[in-house]
BADREN-828654 format. One record per residue (C-alpha): residue number from 1; z, x, y. Coordinates in nm, 3 decimals. Each point is the difference from the previous one (the first is absolute). Layout:
// BADREN-828654
i NUM; w Z; u X; v Y
...
This chain:
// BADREN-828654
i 1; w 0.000; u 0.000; v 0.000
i 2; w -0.153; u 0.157; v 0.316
i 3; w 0.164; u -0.098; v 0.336
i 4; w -0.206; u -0.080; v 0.351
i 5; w 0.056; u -0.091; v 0.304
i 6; w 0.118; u -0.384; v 0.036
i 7; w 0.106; u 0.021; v -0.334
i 8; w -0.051; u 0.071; v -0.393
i 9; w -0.286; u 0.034; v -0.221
i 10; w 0.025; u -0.193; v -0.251
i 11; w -0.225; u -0.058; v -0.367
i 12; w 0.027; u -0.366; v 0.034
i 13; w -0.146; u -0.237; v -0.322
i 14; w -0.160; u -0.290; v 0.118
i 15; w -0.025; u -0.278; v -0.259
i 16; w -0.242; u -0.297; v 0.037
i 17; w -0.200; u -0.282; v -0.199
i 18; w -0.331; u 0.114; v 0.108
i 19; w -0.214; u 0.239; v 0.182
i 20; w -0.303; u -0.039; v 0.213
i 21; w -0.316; u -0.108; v -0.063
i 22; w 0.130; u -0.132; v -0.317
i 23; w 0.272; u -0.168; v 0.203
i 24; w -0.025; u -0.115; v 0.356
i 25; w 0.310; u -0.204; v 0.079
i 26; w 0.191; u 0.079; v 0.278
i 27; w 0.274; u 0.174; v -0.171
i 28; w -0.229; u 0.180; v -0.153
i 29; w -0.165; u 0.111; v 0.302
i 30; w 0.298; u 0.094; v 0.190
i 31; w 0.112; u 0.211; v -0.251
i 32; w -0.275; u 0.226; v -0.022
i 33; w 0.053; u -0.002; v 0.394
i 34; w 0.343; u 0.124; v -0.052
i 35; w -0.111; u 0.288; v -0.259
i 36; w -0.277; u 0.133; v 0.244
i 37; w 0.220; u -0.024; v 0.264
i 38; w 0.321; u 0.184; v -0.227
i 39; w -0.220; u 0.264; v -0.099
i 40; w -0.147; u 0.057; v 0.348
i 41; w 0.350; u 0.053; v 0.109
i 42; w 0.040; u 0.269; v -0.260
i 43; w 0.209; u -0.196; v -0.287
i 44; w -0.155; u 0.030; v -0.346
i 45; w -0.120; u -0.278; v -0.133
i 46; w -0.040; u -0.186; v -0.351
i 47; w -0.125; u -0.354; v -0.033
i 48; w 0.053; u -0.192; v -0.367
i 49; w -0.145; u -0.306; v 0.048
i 50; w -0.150; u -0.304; v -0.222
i 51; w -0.298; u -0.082; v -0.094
i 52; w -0.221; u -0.296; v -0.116
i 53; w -0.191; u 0.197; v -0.275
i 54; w 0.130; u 0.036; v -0.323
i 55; w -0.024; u 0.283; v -0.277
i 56; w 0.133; u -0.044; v -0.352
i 57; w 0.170; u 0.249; v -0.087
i 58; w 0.229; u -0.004; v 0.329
i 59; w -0.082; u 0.300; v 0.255
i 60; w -0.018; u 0.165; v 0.331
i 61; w -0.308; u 0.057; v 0.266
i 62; w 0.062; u 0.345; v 0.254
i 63; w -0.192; u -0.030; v 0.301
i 64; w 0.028; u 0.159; v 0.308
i 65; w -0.060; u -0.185; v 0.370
i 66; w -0.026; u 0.153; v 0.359
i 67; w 0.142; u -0.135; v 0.273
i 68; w -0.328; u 0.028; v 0.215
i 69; w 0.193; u 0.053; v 0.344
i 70; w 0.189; u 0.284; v -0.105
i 71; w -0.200; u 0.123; v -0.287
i 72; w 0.332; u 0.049; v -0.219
i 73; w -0.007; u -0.140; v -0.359
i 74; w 0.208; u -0.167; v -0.263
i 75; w 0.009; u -0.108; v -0.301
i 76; w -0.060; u -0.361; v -0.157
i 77; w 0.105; u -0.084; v -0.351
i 78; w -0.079; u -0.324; v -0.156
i 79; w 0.183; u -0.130; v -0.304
i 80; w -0.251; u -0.177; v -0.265
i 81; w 0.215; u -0.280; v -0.197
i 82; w -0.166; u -0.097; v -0.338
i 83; w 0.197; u -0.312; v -0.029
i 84; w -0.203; u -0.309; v 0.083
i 85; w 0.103; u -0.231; v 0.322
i 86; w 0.198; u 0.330; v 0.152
i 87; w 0.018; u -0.219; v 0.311
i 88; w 0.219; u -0.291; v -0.135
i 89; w 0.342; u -0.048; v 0.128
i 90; w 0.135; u -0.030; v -0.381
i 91; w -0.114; u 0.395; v 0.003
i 92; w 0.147; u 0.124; v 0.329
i 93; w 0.196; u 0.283; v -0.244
i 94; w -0.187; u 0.240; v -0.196
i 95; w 0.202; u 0.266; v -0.120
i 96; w -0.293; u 0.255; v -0.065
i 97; w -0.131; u -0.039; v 0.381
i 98; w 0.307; u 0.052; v 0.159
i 99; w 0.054; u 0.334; v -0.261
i 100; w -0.332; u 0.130; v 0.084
i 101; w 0.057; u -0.015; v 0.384
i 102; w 0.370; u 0.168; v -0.056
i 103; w -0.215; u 0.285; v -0.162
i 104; w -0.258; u 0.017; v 0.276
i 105; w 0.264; u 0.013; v 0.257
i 106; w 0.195; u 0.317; v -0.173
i 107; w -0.317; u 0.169; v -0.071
i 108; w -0.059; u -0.018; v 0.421
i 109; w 0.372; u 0.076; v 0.091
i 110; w 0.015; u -0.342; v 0.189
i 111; w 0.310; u -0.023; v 0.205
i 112; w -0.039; u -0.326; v 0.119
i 113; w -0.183; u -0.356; v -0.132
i 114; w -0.090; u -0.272; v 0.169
i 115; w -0.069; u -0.331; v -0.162
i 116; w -0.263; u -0.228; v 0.156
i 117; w -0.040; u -0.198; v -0.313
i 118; w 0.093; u -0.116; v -0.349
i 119; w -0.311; u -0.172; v -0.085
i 120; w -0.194; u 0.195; v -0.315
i 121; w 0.246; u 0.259; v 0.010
i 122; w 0.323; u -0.064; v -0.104
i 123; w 0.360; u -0.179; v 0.151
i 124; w 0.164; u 0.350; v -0.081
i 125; w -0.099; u 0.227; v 0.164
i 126; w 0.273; u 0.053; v 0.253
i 127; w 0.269; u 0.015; v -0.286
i 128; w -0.194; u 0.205; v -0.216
i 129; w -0.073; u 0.236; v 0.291
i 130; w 0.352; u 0.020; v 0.148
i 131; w 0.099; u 0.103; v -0.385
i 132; w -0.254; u 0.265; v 0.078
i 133; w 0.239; u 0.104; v 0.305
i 134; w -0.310; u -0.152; v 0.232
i 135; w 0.137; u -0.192; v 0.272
i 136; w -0.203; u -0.325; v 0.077
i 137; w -0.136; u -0.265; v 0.290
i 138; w -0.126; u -0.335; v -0.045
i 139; w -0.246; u -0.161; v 0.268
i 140; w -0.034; u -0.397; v -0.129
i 141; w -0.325; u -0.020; v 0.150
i 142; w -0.034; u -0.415; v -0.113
i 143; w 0.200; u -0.256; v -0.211
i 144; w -0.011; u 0.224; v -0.374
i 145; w 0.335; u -0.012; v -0.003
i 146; w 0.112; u -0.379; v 0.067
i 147; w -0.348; u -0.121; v -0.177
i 148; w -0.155; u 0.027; v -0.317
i 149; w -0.355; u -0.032; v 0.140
i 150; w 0.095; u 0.267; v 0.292
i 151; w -0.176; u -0.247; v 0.267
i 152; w 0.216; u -0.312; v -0.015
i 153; w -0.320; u -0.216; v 0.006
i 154; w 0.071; u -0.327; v -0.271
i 155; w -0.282; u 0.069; v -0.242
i 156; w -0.113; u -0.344; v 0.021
i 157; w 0.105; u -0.115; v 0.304
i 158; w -0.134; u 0.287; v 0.196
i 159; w 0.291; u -0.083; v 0.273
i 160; w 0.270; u 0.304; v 0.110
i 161; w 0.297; u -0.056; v -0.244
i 162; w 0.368; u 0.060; v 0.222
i 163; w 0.192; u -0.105; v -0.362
i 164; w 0.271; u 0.260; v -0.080
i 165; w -0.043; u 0.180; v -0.279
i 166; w 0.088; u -0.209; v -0.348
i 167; w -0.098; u 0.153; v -0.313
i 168; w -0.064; u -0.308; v -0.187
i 169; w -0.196; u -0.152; v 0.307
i 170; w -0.175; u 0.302; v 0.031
i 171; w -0.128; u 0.142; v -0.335
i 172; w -0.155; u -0.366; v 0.003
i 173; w -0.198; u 0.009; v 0.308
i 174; w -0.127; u 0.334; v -0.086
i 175; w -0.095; u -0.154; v -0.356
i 176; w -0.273; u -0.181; v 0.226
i 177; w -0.171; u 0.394; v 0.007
i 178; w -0.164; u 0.140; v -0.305
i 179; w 0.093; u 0.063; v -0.241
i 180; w 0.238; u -0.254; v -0.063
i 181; w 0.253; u 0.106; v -0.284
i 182; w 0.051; u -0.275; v -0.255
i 183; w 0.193; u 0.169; v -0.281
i 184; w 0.288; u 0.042; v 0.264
i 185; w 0.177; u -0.299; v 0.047
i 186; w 0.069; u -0.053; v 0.368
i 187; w 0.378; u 0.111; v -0.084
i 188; w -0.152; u 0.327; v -0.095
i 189; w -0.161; u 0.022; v 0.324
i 190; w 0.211; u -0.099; v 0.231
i 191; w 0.252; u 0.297; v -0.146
i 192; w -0.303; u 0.288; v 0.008
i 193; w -0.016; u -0.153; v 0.401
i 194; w 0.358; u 0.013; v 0.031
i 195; w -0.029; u 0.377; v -0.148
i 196; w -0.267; u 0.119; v 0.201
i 197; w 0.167; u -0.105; v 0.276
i 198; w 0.305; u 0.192; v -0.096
i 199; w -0.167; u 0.262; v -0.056
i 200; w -0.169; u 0.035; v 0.381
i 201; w 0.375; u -0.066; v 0.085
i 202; w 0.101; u 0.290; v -0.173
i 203; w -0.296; u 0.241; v 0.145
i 204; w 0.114; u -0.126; v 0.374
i 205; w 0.336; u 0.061; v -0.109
i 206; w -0.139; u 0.394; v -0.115
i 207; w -0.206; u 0.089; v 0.343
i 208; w 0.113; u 0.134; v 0.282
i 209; w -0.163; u -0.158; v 0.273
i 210; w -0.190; u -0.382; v -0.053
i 211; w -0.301; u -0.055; v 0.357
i 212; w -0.152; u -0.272; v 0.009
i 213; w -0.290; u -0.104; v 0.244
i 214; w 0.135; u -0.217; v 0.260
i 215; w 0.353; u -0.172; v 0.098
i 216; w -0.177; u -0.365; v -0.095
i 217; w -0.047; u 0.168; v -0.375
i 218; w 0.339; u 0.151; v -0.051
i 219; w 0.141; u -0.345; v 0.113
i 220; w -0.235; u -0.196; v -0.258
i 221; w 0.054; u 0.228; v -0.303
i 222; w 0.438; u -0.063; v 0.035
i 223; w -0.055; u -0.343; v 0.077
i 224; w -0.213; u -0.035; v -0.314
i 225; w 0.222; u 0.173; v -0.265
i 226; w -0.018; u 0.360; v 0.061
i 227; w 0.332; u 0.151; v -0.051
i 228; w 0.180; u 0.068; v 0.293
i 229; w -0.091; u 0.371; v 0.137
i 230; w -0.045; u 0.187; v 0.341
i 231; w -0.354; u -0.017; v 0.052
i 232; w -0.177; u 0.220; v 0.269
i 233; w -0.324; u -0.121; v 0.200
i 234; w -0.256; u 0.263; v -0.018
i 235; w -0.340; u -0.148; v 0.083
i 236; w -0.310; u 0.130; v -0.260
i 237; w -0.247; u 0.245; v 0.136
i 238; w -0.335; u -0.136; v 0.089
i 239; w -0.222; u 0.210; v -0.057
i 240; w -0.198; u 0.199; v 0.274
i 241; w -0.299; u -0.016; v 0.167
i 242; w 0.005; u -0.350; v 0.169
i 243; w -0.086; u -0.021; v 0.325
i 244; w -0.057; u -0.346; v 0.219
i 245; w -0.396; u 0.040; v 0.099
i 246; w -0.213; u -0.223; v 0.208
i 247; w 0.036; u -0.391; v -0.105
i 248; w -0.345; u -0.163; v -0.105
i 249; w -0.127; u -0.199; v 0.326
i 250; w 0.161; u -0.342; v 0.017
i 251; w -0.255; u -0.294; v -0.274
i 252; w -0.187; u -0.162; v 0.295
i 253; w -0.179; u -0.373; v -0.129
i 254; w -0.011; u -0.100; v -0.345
i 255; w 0.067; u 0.366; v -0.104
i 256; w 0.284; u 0.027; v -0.238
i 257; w 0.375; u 0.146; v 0.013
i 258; w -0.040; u 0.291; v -0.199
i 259; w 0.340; u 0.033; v -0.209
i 260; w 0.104; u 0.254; v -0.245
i 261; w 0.283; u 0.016; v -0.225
i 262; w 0.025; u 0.282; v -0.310
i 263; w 0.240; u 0.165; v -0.183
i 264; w -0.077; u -0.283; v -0.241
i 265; w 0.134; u 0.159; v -0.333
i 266; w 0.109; u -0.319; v -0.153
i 267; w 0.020; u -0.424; v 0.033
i 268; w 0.352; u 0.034; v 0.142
i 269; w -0.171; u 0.143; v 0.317
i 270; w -0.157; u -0.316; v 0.099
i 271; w -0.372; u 0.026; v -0.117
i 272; w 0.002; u -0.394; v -0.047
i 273; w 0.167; u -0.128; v 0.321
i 274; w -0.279; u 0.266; v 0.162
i 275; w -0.298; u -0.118; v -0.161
i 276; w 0.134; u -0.375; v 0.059
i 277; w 0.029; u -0.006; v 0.378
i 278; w -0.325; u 0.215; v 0.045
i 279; w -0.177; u -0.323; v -0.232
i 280; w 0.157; u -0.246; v 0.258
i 281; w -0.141; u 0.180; v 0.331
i 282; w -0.330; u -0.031; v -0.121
i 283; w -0.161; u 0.310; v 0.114
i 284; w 0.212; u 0.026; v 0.372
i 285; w 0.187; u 0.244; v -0.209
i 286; w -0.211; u 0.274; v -0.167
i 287; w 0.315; u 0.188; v -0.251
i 288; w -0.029; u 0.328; v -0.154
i 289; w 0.174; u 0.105; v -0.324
i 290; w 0.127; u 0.349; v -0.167
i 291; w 0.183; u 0.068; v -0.291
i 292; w 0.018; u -0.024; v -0.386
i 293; w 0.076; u -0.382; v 0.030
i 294; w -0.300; u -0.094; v 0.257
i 295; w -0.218; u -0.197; v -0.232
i 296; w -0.296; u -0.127; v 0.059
i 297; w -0.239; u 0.002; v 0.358
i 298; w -0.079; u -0.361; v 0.115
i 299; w -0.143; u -0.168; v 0.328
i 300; w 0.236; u 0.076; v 0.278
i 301; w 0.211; u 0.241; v -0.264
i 302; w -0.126; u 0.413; v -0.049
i 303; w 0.174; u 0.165; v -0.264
i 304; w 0.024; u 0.390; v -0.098
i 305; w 0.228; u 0.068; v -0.241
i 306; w 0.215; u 0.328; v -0.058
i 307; w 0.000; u 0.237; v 0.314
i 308; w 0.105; u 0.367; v 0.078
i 309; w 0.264; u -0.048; v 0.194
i 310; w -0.113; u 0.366; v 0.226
i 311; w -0.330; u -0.238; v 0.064
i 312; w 0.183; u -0.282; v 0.108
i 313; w -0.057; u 0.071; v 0.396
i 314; w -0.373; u -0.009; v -0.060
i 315; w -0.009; u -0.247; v -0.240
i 316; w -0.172; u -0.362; v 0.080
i 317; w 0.300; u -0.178; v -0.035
i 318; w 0.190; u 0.125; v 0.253
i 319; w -0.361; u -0.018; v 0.283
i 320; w 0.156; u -0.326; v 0.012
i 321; w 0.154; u -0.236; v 0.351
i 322; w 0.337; u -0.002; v -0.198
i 323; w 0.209; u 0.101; v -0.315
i 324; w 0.147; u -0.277; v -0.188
i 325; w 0.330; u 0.035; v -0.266
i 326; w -0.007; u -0.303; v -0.267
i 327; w 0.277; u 0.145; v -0.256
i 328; w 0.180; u -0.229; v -0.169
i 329; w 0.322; u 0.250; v -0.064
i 330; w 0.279; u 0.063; v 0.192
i 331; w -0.120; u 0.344; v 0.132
i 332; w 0.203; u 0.279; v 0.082
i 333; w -0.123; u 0.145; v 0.323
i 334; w -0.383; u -0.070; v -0.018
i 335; w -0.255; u 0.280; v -0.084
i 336; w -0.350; u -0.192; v 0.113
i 337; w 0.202; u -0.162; v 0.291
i 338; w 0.039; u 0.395; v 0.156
i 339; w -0.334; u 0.113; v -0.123
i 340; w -0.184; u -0.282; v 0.240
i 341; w 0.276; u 0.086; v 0.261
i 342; w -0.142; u 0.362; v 0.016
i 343; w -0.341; u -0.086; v -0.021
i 344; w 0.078; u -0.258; v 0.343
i 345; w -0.083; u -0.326; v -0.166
i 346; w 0.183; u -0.294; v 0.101
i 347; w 0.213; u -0.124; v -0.258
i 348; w 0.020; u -0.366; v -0.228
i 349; w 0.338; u 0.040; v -0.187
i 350; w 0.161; u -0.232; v -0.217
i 351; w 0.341; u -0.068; v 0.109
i 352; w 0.279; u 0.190; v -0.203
i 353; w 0.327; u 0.204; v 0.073
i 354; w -0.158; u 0.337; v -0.036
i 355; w -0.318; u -0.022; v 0.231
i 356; w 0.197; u -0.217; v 0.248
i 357; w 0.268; u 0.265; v 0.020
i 358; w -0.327; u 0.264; v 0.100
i 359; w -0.196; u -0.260; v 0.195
i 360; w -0.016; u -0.253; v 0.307
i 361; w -0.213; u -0.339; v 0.005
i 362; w -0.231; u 0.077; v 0.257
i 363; w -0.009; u 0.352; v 0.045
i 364; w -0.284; u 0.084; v -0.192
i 365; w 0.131; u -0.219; v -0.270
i 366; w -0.052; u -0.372; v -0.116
i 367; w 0.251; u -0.091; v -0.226
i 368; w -0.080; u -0.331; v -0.290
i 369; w 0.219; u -0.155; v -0.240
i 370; w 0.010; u 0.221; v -0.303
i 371; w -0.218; u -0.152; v -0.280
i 372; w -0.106; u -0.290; v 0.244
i 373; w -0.382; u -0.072; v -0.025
i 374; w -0.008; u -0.264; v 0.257
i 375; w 0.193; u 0.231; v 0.271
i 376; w -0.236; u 0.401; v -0.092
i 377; w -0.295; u -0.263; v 0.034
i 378; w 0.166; u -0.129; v 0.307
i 379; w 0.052; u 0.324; v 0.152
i 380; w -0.334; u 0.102; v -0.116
i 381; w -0.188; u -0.303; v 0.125
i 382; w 0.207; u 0.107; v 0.369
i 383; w -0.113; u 0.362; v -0.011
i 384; w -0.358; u -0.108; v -0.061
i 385; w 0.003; u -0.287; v 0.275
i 386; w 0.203; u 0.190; v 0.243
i 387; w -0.228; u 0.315; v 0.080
i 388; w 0.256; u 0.104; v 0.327
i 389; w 0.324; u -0.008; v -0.256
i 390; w -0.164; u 0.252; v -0.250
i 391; w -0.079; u 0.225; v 0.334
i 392; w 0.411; u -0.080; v 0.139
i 393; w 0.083; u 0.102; v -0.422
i 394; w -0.198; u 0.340; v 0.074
i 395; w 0.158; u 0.123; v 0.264
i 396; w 0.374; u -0.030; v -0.089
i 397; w -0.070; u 0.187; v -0.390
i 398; w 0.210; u 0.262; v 0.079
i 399; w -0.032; u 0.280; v -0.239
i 400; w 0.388; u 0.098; v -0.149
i 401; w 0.120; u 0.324; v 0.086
i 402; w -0.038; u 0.335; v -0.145
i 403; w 0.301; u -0.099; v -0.289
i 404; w -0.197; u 0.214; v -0.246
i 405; w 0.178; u 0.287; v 0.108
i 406; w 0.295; u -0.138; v 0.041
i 407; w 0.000; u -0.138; v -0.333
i 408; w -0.070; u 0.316; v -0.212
i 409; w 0.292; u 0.210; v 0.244
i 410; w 0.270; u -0.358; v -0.200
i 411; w -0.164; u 0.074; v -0.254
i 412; w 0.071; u 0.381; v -0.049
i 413; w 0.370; u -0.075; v 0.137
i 414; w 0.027; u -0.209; v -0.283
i 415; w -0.111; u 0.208; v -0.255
i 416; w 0.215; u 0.235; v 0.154
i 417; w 0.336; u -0.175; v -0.036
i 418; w -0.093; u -0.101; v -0.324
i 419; w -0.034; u 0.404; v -0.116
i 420; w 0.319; u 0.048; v 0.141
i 421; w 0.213; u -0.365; v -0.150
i 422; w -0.164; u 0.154; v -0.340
i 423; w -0.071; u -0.192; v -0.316
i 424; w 0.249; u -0.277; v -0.078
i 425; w 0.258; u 0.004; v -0.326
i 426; w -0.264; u -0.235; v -0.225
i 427; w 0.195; u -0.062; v -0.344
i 428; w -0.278; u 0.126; v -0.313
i 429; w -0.104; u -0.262; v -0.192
i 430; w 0.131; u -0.095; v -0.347
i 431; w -0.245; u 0.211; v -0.230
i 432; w -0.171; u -0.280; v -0.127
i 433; w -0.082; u -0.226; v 0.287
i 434; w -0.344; u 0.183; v 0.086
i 435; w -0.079; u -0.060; v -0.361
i 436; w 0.107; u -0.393; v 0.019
i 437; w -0.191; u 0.001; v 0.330
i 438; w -0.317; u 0.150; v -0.141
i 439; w -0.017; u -0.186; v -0.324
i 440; w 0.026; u -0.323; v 0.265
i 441; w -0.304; u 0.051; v 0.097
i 442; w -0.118; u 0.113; v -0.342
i 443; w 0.088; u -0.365; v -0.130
i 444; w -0.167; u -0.140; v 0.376
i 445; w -0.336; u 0.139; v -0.065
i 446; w 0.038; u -0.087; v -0.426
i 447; w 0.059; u -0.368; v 0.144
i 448; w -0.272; u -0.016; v 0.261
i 449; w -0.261; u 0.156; v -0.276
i 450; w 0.096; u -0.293; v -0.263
i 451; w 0.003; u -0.287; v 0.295
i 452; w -0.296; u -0.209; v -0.014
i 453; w -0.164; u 0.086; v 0.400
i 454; w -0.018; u -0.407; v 0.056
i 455; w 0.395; u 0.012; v -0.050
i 456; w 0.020; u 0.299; v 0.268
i 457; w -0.178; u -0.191; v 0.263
i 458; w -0.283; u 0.258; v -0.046
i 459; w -0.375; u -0.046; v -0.061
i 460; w -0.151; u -0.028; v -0.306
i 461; w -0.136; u 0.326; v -0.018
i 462; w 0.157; u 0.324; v 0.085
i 463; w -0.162; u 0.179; v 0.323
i 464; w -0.126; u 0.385; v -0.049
i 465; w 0.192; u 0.279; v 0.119
């Protein structure tokens, strides 16, 4: 461990469910801000993240990524599971995942690890590391740990859910997801919910430091069942290379409000209530689509699938009049919401704690009743009509401050204090409960490979890897 000014140096893990282009969330994406920026700084860097693709037997991808402003590198090393459905919330421990990113850790001499997520990795991996002597922090970046889904969206509903956390309530909402779990009575799964949730208990219990987003988020995860810890607001890094450029002129006659939304990895995001007030403007809006969840093009509706996010400033849907967030979540700070911001679009937000507590109705923001069709067509149907509003909207985007900086200087603070507090006293397990655990999921995937697929809730025939 070197020492600079400001500070220590520090060979800092970070561990994540996915890495871009594979993954684009916004976790995702701030976190490979946050390693750029750490090893531009001078801190070493390792990244063990998730992955979507899958390799039987289990094992490990090495790559190396520059950070292209400082021309430092680090490495990246993604975890292949060979179980099937690695994603499902009945799988949030596997024993060999969180074993294989212990190893990776001692074989780079990491000091410190910072959890950004469970998902695909394993609900461990602050325990197992702190029995490692590797002292730990947690950023709960959305709702993993007082939802089984991670986006507390009902499945079928597609409404926010606010219900505290009930395991029996719970493990039957996710059921609604595939695959569905029949040879587990709901019993059965309301205890592996109840244990799950235990066992994210016990990993906040482990780290030394828990950030969250925003103020609005730490106040939503207590009041929905997370266990009662000090919780430290430490926005996510956006990543660089925004900057507000001149708006499109102003649609003059029948030309259309040009509107883009993206960042559209998934139905939770709002694809639907989109696509449905775009159909009832009838061509005064003109909407433009990006991400994995886009669908289709249709009249009034361009669509473009998957993006690089480094081509996002260039990209068609953002040579739009205005950015528009549909997400059906309750969102922790609001990645695509500080994306337009930089860019200088003016702003249609649904209404929720955590882009209220960043945002004011009317400066450079339009605010609509989350998951409201009539009131984003209403406020749609206004932009379009009232030309002079979207020019008033323009003017007052104000750009945040420079709180990248600022951010990363927490940041190494906090890694700092966390060196010095040391790893916490984490009892070793009984010697056979990684062997219980593992043959678990042995027994889950036996289960799932005898199921017929109607009884899962999947299709009839298995898609190709």
């Amino acid at each position: 461990m070197a020492v600079k000014r400001g500070g220590l140096l520090v060979r800092i893990a970070l561990a994540v469910h996915g890495w871009p282009p594979e993954q684009v969330g916004g976790t995702e994406l701030s976190t490979r801000a946050l390693a750029r920026a750490l090893v531009a700084h001078g801190h070493e860097v390792l990244v063990i993240a998730g992955t979507l693709k899958f390799s039987h037997p289990p094992s490990v991808r090495r790559e190396r990524e520059q950070d292209p402003a400082s021309g430092k590198s680090f490495s990246v090393v993604k975890i292949e599971r060979s179980d099937p459905y690695f994603d499902h919330w009945q799988k949030h421990r596997a024993p060999h995942t969180s074993r294989v990113a212990v190893e990776l850790m001692e074989e780079h001499k990491i000091e410190v690890l910072h959890v950004h997520h469970w998902v695909r990795l394993s609900t461990d991996l602050v325990r197992r590391a702190a029995r490692a002597g590797i002292p730990s922090l947690v950023s709960l970046h959305d709702h993993y740990a007082t939802c089984l889904l991670g986006w507390r969206v009902h499945p079928t509903e597609e409404a926010v859910c606010k219900r505290k956390f009930e395991p029996l309530a719970c493990s039957l909402c996710a059921a609604a997801v595939p695959p569905r779990t029949p040879w587990l009575p709901p019993e059965e799964q309301a205890m592996r919910a109840a244990t799950r949730m235990q066992a994210i208990a016990a990993e906040l219990d482990a780290a030394r430091c828990i950030l969250v987003p925003s103020m609005a988020h730490a106040e939503s995860l207590l009041f929905l069942g997370l266990p009662q810890h000090h919780l430290i607001v430490v926005p996510p890094l956006a990543p660089v290379g925004l900057t507000p450029r001149d708006p499109l002129p102003v649609p003059v006659g029948k030309e259309p409000l040009l509107v883009g939304a993206w960042g559209l990895s998934d139905d939770a995001k709002g694809v639907s209530l989109l696509k449905a007030a775009a159909r009832r403007l009838k061509g005064r809006v003109h909407l433009v689509l990006a991400g994995r969840a886009a669908g289709e093009s249709e009249p009034w509706i361009e669509t473009h699938g998957a993006y690089a996010p480094e081509d996002l400033a260039e990209h068609p849907v953002t040579r739009v009049h205005v950015a528009a967030v549909a997400s059906l979540a309750l969102e922790s700070h609001g990645l695509v919401a500080s994306e337009g911001q930089a860019l200088g679009l003016p702003l249609v937000l649904p209404l929720m704690d955590a882009l209220a507590e960043r945002f004011s109705d009317g400066e450079g923001v339009l605010f609509y009743e989350q998951g409201d069709e009539d009131d984003l067509t209403a406020v749609l149907d206004r932009l379009a009509r009232e030309r002079g509003l979207l020019e008033i909207l323009g003017r007052r985007v104000h750009p945040e401050g420079d709180l990248f900086d600022q951010t990363v200087e927490h940041l190494q603070a906090l890694y700092g204090r966390t060196l010095r507090d040391g790893a916490p006293d984490v009892p070793s397990e009984e010697w056979f409960e990684e062997r219980m655990a593992q043959e678990t999921m042995d027994a889950w995937d036996e289960a799932l490979k005898a199921a017929p697929r109607s009884s899962l809730g999947l299709p009839d025939e298995e898609p190709k890897r």
